[in-house]
N, C-alpha and C positions, 0 to 999 in steps of 0.2 A: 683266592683259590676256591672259596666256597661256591662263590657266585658265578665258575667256571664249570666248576663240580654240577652245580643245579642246572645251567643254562644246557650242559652237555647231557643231563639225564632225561632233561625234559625231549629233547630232541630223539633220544637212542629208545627212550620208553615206548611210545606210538607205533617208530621201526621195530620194534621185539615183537610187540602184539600182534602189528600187521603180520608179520612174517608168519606168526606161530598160527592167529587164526584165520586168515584170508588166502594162504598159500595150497595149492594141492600138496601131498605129502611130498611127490617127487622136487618141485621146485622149490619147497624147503626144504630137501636134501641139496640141493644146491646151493641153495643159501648158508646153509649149516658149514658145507667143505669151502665153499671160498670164506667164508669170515675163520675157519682153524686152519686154513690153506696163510692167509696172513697174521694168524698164532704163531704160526711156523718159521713165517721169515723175522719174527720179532725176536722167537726163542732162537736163531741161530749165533747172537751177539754173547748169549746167556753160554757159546760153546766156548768162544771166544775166536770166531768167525766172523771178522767183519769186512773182508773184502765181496765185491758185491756179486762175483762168481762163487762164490761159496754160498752167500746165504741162498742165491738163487739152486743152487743144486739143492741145499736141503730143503728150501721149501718146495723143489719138483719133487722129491725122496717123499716128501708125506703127503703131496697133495697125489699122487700116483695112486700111494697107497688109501688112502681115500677113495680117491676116483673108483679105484676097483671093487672096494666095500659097498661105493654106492650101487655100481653096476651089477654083482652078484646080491645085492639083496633084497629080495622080494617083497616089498614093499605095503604091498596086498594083505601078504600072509604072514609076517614079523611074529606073531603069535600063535598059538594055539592050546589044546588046554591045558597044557603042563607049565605052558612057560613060553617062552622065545625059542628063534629058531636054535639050532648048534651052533652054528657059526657066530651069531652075536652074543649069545650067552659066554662063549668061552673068551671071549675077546673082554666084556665087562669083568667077568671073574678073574681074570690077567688085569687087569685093568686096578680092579677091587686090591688085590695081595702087591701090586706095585703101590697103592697109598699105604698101606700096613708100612713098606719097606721105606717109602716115602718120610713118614711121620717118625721112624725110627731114626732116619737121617738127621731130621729138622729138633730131635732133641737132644741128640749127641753134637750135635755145632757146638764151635769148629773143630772139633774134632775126626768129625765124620767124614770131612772134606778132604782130606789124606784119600781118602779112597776112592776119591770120583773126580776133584777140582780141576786136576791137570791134564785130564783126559777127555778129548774133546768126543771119541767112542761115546763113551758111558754118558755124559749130558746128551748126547744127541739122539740116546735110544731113551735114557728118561722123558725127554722131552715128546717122542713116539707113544708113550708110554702114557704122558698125558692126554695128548689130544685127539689119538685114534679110541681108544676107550670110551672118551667124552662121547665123540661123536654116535657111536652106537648106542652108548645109553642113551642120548640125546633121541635119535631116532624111534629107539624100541619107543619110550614113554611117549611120541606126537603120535606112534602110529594104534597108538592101544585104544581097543575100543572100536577102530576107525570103523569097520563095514558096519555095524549098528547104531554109529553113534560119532561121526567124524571130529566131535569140537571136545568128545572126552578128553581126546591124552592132549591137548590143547590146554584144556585145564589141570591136566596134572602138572605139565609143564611148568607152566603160571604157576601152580602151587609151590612147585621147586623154587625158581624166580624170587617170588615173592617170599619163602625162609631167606633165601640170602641175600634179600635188597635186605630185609627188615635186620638181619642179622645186624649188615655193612651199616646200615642207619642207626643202627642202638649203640654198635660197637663207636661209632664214629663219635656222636655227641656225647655218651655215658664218658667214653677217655676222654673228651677234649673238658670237660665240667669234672668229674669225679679223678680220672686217672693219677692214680699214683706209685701204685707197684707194678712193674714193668712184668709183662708176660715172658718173655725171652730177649733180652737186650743183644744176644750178641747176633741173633738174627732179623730181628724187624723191632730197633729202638722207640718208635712211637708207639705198638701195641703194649696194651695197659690190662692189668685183671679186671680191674673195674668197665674195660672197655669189651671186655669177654661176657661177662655177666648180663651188662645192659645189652649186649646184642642178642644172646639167649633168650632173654626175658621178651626182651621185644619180641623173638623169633617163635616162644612159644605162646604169647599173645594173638599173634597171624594166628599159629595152630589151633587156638581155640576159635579166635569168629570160624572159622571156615570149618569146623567140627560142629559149629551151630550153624554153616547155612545149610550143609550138606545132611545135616542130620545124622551124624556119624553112627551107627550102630554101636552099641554099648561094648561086643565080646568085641569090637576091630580098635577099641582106646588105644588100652595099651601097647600097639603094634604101631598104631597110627604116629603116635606121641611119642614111643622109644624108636620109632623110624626117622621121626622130624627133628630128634636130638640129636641122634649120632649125627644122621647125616650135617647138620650148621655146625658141629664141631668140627667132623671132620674138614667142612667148607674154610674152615678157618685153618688149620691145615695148607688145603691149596694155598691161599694169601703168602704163608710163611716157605712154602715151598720154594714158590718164586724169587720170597724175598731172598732166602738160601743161597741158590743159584744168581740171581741178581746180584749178593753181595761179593761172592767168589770170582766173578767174574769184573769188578768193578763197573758196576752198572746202576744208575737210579732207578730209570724205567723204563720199561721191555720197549717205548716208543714214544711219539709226540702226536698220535693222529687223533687223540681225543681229547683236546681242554679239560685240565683238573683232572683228568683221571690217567695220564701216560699215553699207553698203548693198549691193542688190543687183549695182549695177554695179562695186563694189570686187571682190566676189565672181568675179565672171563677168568680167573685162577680159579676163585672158590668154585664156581662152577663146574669146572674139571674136575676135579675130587669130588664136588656134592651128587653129580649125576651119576656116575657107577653107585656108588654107595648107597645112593636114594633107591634107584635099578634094583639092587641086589636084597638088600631091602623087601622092598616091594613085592620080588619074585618070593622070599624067601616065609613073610611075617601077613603075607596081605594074599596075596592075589591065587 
């Protein structure tokens, strides 16, 4: 599993980079909606939707909605001095107060699951809920910076990335060597506290080299560092969310199209959660 794990990272790392810093913004807005355009057909199983006329309608339902996002948003001008435009900001901040509700879910299991499991509605807008959010914040952070400085939100990007590879890498070895108190058993049995901690540490290890390449200014620390927290917490979060959903639904993993790691949306959970958060953040402590 491991050596499937690696062989598949080595492979999907290069395509991340490429995409993030070799692409115009618009054709990485294409790239971005077909890879949660196939989020989408993987979370349909997650409704409990598996005949192949149905995943296909809801993966048209959000790749539509997508499509339309990419089409009305101005790409050029994402920002300005206050902030982002209206339209993606409020999309993030819906985005933001769904992982609140989110995480509130994932610690009431199974009990929580009385209120959402049997209704294919309410996963199928959670799941909207996920990946149109993502996608904006995603957007806003590649396009920042761009007319002065195109490779900036490139590396903010990366900087996100790289909290939550380092996170998944701490988490992964710290549990498989130290774990022994289970983080929440009745929703993802392999996550361990000890497996929580090592990916922190890891994660704020990343946060310091890159405080020392960048020369971080002294008054922006602690915004920088209480931003790179929450948000791998809450990254960890997304993981558990899935896992939530995944379990309700009798499911191991959202797919088989990536060796050692499931599917696309195993892939990409923390993700979903890390970018509005990191977004909001940003706008809120930083920028």
């Amino acid at each position: 599993m491991l050596k499937q794990r690696l062989i598949t990272a080595v492979v999907l790392i290069p395509l991340a980079l490429a995409a993030i810093f070799l692409l115009p913004l618009a054709w990485f807005g294409v790239v971005v909606t077909a890879v949660l355009a196939l989020a989408a057909w993987e979370w349909s199983p997650l409704m409990g939707v598996t005949n192949k006329a149905g995943r296909i309608a809801y993966t048209l339902f959000n790749t539509v909605i997508l499509a339309g996002l990419y089409w009305l948003t101005p790409f050029e001008n994402i920002w300005h001095q206050d902030g982002i435009v209206d339209g993606l900001f409020y999309i993030v901040l819906i985005g933001g107060i769904w992982w609140l509700l989110a995480i509130a879910l994932v610690f009431n299991f199974p009990r929580s699951k009385a209120l959402w499991c049997k209704s294919r509605v309410f996963v199928g807008v959670f799941g909207v809920l996920v990946l149109v959010p993502a996608w904006a914040a995603l957007m806003a952070l590649r396009s920042l910076h761009y007319d002065s400085n195109p490779l900036f939100g490139g590396f903010t990007v990366l900087f996100v990335f790289v909290l939550i590879w380092a996170a998944d890498i701490g988490a992964y070895f710290t549990g498989k060597r130290f774990g022994k108190h289970k983080l929440m058993p009745a929703v993802s049995p392999g996550k361990t506290m000890e497996g929580l901690m090592g990916g922190l540490l890891l994660a704020i290890l990343a946060m310091i080299v890159v405080a020392q390449l960048i020369s971080l200014p002294g008054e922006l620390a602690v915004a920088f560092y209480g931003v790179g927290v929450v948000t791998v917490l809450v990254s960890v979060f997304g993981d558990l969310n899935e896992s939530m959903f995944k379990r309700c639904a009798g499911v191991k993993d959202s797919g088989s199209i990536l060796p050692g790691h499931g599917g696309i949306l195993d892939r990409i959970d923390s993700l979903t959660s890390a970018l509005p958060i990191f977004l909001l953040g940003y706008l809120w402590l930083i920028h």
